[in-house]
N, C-alpha and C positions, 0 to 999 in steps of 0.2 A: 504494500500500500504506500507505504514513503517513498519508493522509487515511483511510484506514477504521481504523485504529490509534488517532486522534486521537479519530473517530467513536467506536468503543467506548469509550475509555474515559469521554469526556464521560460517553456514555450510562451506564456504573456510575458518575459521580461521582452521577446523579439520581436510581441504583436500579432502572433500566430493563434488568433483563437481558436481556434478551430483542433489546430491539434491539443491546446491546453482543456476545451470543452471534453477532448476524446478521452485525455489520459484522467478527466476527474470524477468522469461518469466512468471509467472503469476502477479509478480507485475506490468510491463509493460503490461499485456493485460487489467488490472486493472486502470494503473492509464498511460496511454499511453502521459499523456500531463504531467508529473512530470519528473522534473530534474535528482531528484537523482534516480530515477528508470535507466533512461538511461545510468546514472554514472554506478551505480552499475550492470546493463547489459553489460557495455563492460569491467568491471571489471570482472565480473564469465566469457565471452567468452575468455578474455584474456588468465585467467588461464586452461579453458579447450583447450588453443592452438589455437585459430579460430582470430588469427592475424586480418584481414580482416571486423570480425564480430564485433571485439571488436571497430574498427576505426569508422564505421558505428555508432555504437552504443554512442559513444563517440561524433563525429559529430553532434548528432541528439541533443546530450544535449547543445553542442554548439550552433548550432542554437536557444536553448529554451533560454539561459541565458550567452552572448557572456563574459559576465564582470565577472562569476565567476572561478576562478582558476580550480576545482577540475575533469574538462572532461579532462581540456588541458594537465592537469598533468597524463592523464591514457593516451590524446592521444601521451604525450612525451616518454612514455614507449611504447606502440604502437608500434609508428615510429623509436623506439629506435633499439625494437626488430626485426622487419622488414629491418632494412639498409636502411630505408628510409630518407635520408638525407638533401631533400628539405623538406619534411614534415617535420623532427624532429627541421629543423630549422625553420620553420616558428611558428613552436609551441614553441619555446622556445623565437620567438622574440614576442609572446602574451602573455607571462606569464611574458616577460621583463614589458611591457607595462602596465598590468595588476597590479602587484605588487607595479611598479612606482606610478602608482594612487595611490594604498592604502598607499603609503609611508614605507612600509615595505621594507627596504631599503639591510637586511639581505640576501632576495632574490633574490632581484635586482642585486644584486652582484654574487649570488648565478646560479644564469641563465646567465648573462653576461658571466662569468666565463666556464657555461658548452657550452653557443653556439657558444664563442670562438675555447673553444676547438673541437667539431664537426666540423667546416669550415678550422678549422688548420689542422686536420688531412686528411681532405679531398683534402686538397691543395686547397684550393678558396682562395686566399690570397689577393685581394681585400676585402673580408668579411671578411678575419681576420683581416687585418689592419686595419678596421672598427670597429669589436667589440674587439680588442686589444685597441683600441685608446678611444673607451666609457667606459671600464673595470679602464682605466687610468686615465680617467677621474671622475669617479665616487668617490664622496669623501667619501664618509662612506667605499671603499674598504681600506684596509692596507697598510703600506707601501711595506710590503711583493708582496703584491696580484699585487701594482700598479708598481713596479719595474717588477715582472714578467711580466707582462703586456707591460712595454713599451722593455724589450727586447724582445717580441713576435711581435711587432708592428714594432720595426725595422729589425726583422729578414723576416716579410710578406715585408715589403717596397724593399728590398734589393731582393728579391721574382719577385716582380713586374716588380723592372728595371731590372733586368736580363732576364725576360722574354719581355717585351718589345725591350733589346736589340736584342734578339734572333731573331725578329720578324723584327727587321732594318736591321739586316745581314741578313734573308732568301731575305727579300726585293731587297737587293743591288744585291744578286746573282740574283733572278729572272730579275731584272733589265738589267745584265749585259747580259745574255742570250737571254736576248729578242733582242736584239743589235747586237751579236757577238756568234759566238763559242768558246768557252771561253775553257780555259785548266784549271784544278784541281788547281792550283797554281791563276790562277786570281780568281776563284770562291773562293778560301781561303780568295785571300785579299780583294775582294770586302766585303765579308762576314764580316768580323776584322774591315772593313772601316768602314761600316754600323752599326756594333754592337760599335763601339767604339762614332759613332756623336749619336748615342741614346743614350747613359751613360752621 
């Protein structure tokens, strides 16, 4: 099984997917209960484009060995290249978790870092201000890292009550509609009322 493992992946170091697909499907038909076969199976489906095949594949080594980094890392790419964003962060909060244990603390920062940034850009600003707030916390990050971090954490907070206000002024006009017919001008201030006692 490691000699067609080795096989593949030579063959994607040259670009030859086709041979590296042949030698992973035969080390998987070979050795169907080995880790790094599955690895290196959603690694060749990856680069022959089979998005999908490679998660599968990926999955399957996760299930064999949940505490080793090296699926989650193909399924972070994966889920990366897909736009898959609950995926990609659930994968990046195992590999948080994962690295934490072994103490490698590099990475731990390293993930913190990237799955902040996924959830920031996606606007989930509760999860940001979640992993802005562990990024800040994390002492082996820099001062650099942790300053960025806590202006990212305040600008997710600031996120938050704004959207919660928002949510107090629909409130107050729903409110006030349900009561009255209400004119454009009460609907403004009920709105202003409500976003202002949420703040």
């Amino acid at each position: 099984v490691m000699a067609l493992l080795t096989a593949a992946n030579e063959a994607l170091k040259v670009g030859d997917v086709d041979r590296a697909r042949e030698s992973s499907a035969q080390a998987i038909d070979a050795g169907a209960d080995v880790y790094e076969a599955w690895v290196m199976h959603g690694k060749v489906l990856a680069a022959c484009g089979d998005g999908n095949g490679a998660i599968e594949a990926y999955e399957k080594a996760v299930g064999m060995r949940a505490d080793h980094p090296a699926a989650y890392r193909g399924l972070r790419e994966a889920f990366s290249a897909a736009g898959d964003i609950p995926g990609l962060s659930r994968t990046l909060e195992r590999l948080i978790e994962i690295y934490t244990a072994t103490g490698d603390q590099e990475k731990v920062v390293e993930f913190l870092r990237e799955a902040h940034d996924v959830v920031y850009e996606a606007k989930d600003w509760t999860r940001a201000y979640s992993t802005a707030s562990a990024l800040r916390a994390e002492p082996s990050a820099g001062d650099d890292v942790r300053s960025f971090a806590l202006g990212r954490a305040c600008e997710a907070a600031l996120e938050i009550r704004d959207a919660r206000a928002r949510i107090a002024g629909q409130a107050a006009v729903d409110a006030l509609r349900a009561t009255t017919i209400a004119s454009k001008a009460d609907e403004d201030a009920a709105r202003a009322s409500g976003e202002r006692a949420a703040l």
